[in-house]
C-alpha positions, -999 to 999 in steps of 0.1 A, spaced: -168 295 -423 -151 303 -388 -119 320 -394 -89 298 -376 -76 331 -362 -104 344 -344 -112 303 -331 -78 310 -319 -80 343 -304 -106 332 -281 -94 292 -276 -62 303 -272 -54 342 -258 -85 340 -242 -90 307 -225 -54 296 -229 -66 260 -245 -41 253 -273 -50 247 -308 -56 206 -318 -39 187 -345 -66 201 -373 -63 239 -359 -26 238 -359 -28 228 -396 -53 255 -407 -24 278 -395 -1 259 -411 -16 264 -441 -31 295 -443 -23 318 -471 11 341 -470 -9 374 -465 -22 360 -432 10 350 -418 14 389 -401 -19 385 -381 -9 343 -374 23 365 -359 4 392 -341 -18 366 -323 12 343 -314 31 371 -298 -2 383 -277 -7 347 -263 32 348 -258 30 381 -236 -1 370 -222 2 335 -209 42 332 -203 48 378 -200 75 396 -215 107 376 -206 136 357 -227 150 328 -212 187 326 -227 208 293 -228 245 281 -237 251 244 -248 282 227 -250 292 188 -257 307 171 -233 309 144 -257 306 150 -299 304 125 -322 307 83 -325 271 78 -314 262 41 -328 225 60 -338 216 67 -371 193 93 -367 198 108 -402 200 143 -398 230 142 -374 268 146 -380 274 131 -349 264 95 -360 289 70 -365 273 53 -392 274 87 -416 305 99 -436 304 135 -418 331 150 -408 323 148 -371 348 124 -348 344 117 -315 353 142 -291 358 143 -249 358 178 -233 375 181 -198 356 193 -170 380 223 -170 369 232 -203 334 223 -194 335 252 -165 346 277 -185 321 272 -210 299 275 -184 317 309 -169 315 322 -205 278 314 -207 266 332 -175 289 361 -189 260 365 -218 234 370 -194 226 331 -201 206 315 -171 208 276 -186 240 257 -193 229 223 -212 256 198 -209 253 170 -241 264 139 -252 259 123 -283 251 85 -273 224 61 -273 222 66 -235 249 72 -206 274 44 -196 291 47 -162 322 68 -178 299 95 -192 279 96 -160 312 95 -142 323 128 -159 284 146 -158 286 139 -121 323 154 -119 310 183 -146 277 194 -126 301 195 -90 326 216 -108 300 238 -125 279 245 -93 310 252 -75 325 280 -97 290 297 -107 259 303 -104 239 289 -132 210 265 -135 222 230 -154 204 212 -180 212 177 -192 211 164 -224 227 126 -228 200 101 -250 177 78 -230 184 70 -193 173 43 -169 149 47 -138 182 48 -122 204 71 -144 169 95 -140 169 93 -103 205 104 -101 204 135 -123 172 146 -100 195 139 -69 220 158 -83 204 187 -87 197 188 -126 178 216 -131 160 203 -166 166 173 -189 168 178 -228 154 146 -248 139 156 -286 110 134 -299 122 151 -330 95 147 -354 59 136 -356 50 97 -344 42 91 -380 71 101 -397 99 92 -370 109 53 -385 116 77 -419 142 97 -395 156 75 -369 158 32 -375 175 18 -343 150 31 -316 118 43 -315 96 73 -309 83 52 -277 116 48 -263 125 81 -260 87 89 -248 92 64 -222 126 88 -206 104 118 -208 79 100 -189 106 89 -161 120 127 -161 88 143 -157 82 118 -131 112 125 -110 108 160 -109 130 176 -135 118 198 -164 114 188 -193 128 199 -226 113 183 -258 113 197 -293 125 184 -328 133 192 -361 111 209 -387 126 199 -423 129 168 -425 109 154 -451 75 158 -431 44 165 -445 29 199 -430 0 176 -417 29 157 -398 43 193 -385 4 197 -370 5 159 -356 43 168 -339 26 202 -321 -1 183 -309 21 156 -295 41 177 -279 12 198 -262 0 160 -249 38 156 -232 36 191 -219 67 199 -219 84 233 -198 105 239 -227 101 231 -268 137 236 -283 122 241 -327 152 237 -347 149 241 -384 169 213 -406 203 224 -415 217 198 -440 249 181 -426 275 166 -455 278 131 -453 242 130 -435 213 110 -454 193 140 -454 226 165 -466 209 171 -501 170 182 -485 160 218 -490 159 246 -465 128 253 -449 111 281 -465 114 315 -445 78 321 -443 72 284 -439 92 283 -406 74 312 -393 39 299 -395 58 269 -375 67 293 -347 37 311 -350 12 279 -351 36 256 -321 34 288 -300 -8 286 -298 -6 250 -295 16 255 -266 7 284 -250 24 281 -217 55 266 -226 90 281 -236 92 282 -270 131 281 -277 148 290 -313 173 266 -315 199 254 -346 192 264 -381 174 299 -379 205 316 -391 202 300 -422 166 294 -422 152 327 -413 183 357 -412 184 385 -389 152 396 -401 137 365 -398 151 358 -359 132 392 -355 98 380 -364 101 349 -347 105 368 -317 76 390 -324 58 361 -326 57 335 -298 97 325 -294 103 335 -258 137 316 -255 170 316 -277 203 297 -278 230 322 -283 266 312 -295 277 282 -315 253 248 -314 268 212 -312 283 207 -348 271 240 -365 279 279 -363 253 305 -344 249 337 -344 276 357 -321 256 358 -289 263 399 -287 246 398 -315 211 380 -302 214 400 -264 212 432 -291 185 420 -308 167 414 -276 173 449 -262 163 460 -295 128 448 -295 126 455 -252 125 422 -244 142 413 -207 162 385 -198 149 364 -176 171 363 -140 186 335 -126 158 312 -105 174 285 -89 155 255 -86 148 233 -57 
């Protein structure tokens, strides 16, 4: 029988084809003594098909909480008892989180907005924001606000939105189990319109959430379909109040053959660690994802949950040699 590591060493670090549905899950599931070399191998297609560098993002909410979705790992919804309530942040505010974030060596500021989809006073303010950002410093601008319009699209191209964040979140299968008043389609559909107009695009999910490990395999090979420049992989951290606040932590090594097996279905694209590592994985743990196939990282706080100091990720990074990607306007 073919080993799924060397099918992947030549598939994958060789030819830089990324692993299918069924390939992803024999990594998934391979046995805890192989998870070392799954690592290795991740990191070598890492270095070889994106190099060396970190891309390092800030976010911060313009708006947090009230959302009429009931996506049901979120504290932001306002269907759930969680102690999140809605929540406007001046553009002042805005600017100087986005001062503080080019201060850690960040190149990305991700404004977000917890709502279905933009109304005229949210575009209003991300219109105001991105003006007032781009005019006190230099940093590329990401979006994050639910599903747009053709329209809504067209105007975060023409206003110089760098990349758009929009999270399928989960497999196709398992989404109506997660999410009951939209659909996986809908949000495919403003991925479609963003890739369309010219923007990058930034699509990940949540790992944790009640999915089978043959769904995990399913989400990886959807996501290599979209192509994506960016996959944020968060790992479920359960919010009080939240339908899904009593479901278990994702198992350390678990999580790493994650990383490891969405890094060779997706060999080219940036691989971000994104909310729950901390708890997930630990210090050590942040480390091996790194070593193998994470080539991005949110430092600071995330929308309704504690980070990791960012000092403490740069160190890490200098640590283990890795440089931080420069600034690279995009036109």
């Amino acid at each position: 029988m073919t080993d799924i590591l060397d099918v992947a060493r030549e598939q994958v670090l060789e030819g830089g084809r990324g692993l299918t549905a069924a390939q992803a899950l024999e990594c998934l599931t391979l046995p805890d003594d192989r998870v070392a070399d799954l690592l290795a191998l991740a990191h070598d297609v890492r270095m070889r098909w994106c190099g060396p560098e970190v891309e390092v993002e800030g976010i911060v909410s313009l708006k947090t909480g009230g959302c009429p979705e009931d996506c049901h790992f979120c504290s932001q919804s306002g269907q759930f008892e969680s102690p999140v309530r809605s929540v406007w942040l001046n553009i002042p505010e805005l600017v100087r989180a986005a001062k503080e974030t080019a201060e850690t060596g960040a190149t990305e500021f991700c404004i977000v907005a917890a709502v279905r989809g933009p109304d005229e006073r949210l575009m209003s303010q991300v219109r105001d924001g991105v003006k007032a950002i781009n005019d006190a410093v230099e940093i590329n601008i990401a979006c994050s606000l639910g599903m747009l319009t053709q329209a809504q699209v067209d105007e975060l191209a023409a206003l110089g939105v760098h990349r758009y964040n929009h999270n399928l979140e989960t497999a196709r299968s398992h989404f109506p189990n997660v999410v009951t008043t939209h659909s996986w389609e809908e949000r495919w559909e403003t991925l479609r319109m963003v890739k369309e107009a010219g923007m990058e695009v930034c699509c990940g999910g949540i790992v944790g959430m009640g999915e089978t490990v043959e769904q995990r395999a399913e989400f990886a090979a959807q996501l290599a379909e979209l192509d994506p420049d960016e996959v944020p992989l968060n790992f479920l951290a359960p919010r009080p109040g939240t339908p899904f606040a009593d479901l278990p932590l994702v198992e350390g090594t678990e999580a790493l053959k994650t990383i490891a097996a969405f890094r060779l279905a997706l060999p080219r694209t940036i691989l971000r660690y994104a909310g729950g590592r901390e708890l997930t994985l630990g210090d050590l743990g942040t480390r091996d994802g790194m070593l193998g196939g994470v080539n991005a990282i949110i430092v600071g706080n995330y929308l309704t949950t504690l980070g990791r100091p960012a000092e403490q990720d740069l160190a890490l990074l200098t640590d283990l040699q890795m440089p931080i990607k420069a600034l690279s306007k995009t036109l």
